[in-house]
C-alpha positions in Angstrom: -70.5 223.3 -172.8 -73.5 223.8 -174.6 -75.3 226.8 -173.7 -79.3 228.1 -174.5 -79.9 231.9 -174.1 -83.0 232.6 -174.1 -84.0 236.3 -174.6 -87.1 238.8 -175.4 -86.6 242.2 -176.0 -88.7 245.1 -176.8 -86.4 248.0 -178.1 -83.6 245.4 -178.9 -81.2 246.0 -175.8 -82.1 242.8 -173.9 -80.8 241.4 -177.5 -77.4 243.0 -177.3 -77.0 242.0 -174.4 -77.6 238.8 -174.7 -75.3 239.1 -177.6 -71.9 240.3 -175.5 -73.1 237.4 -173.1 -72.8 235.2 -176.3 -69.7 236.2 -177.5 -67.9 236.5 -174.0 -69.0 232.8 -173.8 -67.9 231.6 -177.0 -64.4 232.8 -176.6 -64.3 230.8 -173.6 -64.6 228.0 -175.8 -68.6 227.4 -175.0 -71.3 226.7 -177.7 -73.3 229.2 -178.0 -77.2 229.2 -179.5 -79.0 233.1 -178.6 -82.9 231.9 -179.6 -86.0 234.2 -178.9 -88.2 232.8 -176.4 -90.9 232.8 -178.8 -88.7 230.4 -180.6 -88.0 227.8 -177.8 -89.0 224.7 -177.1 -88.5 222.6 -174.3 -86.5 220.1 -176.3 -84.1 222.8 -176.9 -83.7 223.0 -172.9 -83.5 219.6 -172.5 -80.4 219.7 -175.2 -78.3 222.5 -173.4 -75.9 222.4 -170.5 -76.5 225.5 -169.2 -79.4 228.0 -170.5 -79.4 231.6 -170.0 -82.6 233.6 -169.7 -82.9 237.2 -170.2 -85.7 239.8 -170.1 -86.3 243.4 -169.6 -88.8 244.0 -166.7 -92.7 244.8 -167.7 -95.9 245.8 -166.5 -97.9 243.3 -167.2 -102.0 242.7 -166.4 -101.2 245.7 -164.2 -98.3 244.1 -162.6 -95.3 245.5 -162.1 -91.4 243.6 -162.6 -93.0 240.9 -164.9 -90.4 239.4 -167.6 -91.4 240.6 -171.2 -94.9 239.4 -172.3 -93.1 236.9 -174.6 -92.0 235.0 -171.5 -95.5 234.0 -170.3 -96.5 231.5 -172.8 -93.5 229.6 -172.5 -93.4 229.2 -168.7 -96.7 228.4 -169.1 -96.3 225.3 -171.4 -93.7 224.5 -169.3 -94.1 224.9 -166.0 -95.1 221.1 -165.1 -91.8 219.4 -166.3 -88.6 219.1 -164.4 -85.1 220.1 -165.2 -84.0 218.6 -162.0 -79.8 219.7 -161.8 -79.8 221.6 -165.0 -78.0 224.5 -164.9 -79.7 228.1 -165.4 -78.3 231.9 -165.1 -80.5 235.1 -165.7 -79.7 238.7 -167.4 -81.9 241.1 -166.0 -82.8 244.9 -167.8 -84.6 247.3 -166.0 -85.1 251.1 -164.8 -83.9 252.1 -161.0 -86.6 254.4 -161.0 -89.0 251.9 -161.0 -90.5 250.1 -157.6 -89.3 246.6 -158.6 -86.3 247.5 -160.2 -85.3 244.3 -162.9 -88.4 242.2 -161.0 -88.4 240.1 -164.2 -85.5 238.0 -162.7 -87.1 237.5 -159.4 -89.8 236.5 -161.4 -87.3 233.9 -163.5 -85.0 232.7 -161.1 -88.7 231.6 -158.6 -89.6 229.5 -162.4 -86.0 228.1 -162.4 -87.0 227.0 -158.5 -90.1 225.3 -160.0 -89.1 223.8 -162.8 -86.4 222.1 -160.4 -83.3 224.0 -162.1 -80.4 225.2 -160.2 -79.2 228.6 -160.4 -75.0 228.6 -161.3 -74.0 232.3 -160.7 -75.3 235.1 -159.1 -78.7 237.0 -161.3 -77.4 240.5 -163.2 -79.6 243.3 -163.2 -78.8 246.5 -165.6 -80.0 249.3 -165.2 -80.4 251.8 -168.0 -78.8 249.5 -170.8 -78.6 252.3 -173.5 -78.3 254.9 -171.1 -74.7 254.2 -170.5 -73.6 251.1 -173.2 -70.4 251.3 -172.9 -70.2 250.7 -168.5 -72.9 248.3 -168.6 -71.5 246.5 -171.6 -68.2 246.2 -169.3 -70.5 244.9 -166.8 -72.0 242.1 -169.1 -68.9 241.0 -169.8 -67.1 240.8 -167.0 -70.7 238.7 -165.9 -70.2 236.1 -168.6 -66.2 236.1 -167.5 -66.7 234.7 -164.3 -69.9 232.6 -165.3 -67.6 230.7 -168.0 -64.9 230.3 -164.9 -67.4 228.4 -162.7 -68.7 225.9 -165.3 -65.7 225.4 -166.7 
């Protein structure tokens, strides 16, 4: 299967992340392309199977839980086509301590809704990425594991 992950990062761990995803996926014999968002177009969602987005969770125009300002142009030059039945998944970073803890994927997985997507697997939220790397590495993995069992 061919597989988009989209990702925007700000300190780099929604990047590594994105990378154990990657990896996981591609030894489950997937095709894997990891593209920035500001690198994306909507020709490259049209080509993939499956696409992937991840994002840490921002304040943004004093909002709280908004994905990474990188997302926002995107969505916007997107938001009136249809992906009607293609398949999405989200990879959410964020801070417990926060009141919208990971809000970024609520904020995704509503765009999946409107762009007409369907969502394949249950969101991930992380919380504290480099706080403990190792444990949520674990957790990112076993993630991608059972996301390559249901499209297989």
């Amino acid at each position: 299967m061919k597989i988009l992950l989209v990702f925007a990062t700000n300190s780099g761990g929604t990047q590594l992340a994105s990378q154990i995803v990657a990896e996981t996926l591609t030894k489950n014999n997937h095709q894997v392309t990891v593209k920035e968002v500001r690198e994306v177009s909507p020709a490259d969602f049209a080509a993939a199977d499956l696409i992937i987005l991840a994002s840490p969770s921002w304040d943004y125009e004093s909002l709280e839980g908004q994905p990474h300002p990188d997302y926002r142009p995107f969505m916007e030059g997107i938001k009136d086509q249809k992906f009607a039945g293609k398949k999405f998944a989200v990879i959410g970073l964020g801070d417990s301590s926060y009141t919208y803890f990971c809000g970024a994927v609520n904020v995704l997985e509503d765009f999946i809704k409107k762009i007409d997507g369907t969502l394949v697997t249950d969101s991930i939220k992380i919380d504290g990425f480099y706080l403990d790397q190792s444990t949520n590495s674990q957790k990112l993995d076993m993630w991608a594991q059972n996301l390559a069992e249901k499209i297989s």
